[in-house]
LUMMILO-93461 format. One record per residue (C-alpha): residue in three letters; x, y, z. Coordinates in pm, 1 decimal. Example, Ala and Ser with C-alpha at 12.3 -4.5 7.8 and 13.67 -1.06 7.14 Angstrom:
BEGIN
Ala/1230.0/-450.0/780.0
Ser/1367.0/-106.0/714.0
! end
This chain:
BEGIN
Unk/-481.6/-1805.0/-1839.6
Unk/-319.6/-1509.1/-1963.1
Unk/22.0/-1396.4/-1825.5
Unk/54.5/-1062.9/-1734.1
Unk/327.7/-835.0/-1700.7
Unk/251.8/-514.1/-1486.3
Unk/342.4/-151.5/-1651.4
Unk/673.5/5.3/-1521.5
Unk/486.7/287.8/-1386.3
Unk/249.9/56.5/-1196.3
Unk/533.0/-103.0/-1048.8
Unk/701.3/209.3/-905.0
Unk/337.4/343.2/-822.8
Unk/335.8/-1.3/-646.7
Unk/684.3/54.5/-472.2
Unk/629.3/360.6/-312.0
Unk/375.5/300.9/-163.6
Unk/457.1/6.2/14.4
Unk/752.7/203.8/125.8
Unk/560.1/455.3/260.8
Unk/379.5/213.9/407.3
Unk/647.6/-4.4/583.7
Unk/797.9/322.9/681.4
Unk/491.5/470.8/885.0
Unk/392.9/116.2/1013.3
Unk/760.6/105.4/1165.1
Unk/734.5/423.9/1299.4
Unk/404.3/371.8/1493.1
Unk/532.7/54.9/1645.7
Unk/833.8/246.8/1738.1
Unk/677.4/569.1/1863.5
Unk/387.5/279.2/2085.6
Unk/720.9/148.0/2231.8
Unk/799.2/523.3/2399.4
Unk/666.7/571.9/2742.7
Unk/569.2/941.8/2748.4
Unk/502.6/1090.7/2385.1
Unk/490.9/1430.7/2390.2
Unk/229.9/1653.0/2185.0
Unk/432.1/1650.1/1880.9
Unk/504.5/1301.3/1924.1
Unk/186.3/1219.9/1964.0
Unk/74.0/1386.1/1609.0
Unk/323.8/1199.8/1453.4
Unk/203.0/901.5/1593.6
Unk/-121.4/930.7/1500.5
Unk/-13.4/1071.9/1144.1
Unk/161.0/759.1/1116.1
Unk/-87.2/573.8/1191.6
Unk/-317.8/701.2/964.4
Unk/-72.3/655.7/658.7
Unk/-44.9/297.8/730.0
Unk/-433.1/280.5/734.4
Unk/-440.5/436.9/417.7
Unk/-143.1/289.4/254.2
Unk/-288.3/-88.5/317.4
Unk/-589.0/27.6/132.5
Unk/-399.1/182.5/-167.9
Unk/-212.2/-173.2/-193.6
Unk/-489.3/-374.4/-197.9
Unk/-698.3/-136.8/-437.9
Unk/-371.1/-130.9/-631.4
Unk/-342.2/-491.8/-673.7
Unk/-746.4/-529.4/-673.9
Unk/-706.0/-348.9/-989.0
Unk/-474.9/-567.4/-1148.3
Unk/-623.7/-835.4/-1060.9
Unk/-954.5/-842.3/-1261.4
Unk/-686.4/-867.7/-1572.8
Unk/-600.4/-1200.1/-1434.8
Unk/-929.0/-1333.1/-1431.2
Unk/-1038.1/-1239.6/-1826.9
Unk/-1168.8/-1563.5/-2014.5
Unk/-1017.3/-1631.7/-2379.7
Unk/-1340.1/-1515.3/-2521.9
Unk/-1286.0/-1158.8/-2377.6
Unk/-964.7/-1136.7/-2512.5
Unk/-1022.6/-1187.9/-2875.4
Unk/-1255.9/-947.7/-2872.3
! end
C-alpha cells in the first residue's frame, strides 16, 4: 500500500474548513440554547446552520478525494 503524504496546501485547505466548521456548529448549538432569538438572531442561526451543512460536505468530499490515492494497486503506479 502506498503511503501518502497530503500537499501543504491541502492540509490548510483541510484546516479551515474544519474550523469554519466547528465554529458555526458551536454557534448553532449555542444560539438553539437561547430562549427568544430575535430576527437577526435568527438569520444567524440559520446561516450557521447552513455552513455546518455545507462544511461536513466539503470535509468529506475533501478527504473522499484523497482517498481514491489510497486505494491505487502497484500496477497503477508503475505506470
Amino acid at each position: 500500500m502506498k503511503k501518502s503524504n497530503p500537499a501543504p496546501a491541502f492540509q490548510q485547505v483541510l484546516l479551515t474548513v474544519v474550523s469554519f466548521t466547528l465554529l458555526s456548529g458551536a454557534a448553532s448549538i449555542w444560539l438553539s440554547t437561547n430562549k427568544d432569538l430575535s430576527p437577526q438572531q435568527t438569520r444567524i442561526f440559520e446561516t450557521c446552520n447552513t455552513t455546518w451543512n455545507m462544511g461536513i460536505g466539503a470535509i468529506f468530499g475533501l478527504l473522499g478525494s484523497k482517498a481514491t490515492d489510497l486505494f491505487q494497486t502497484d500496477d497503477e503506479e508503475e505506470e
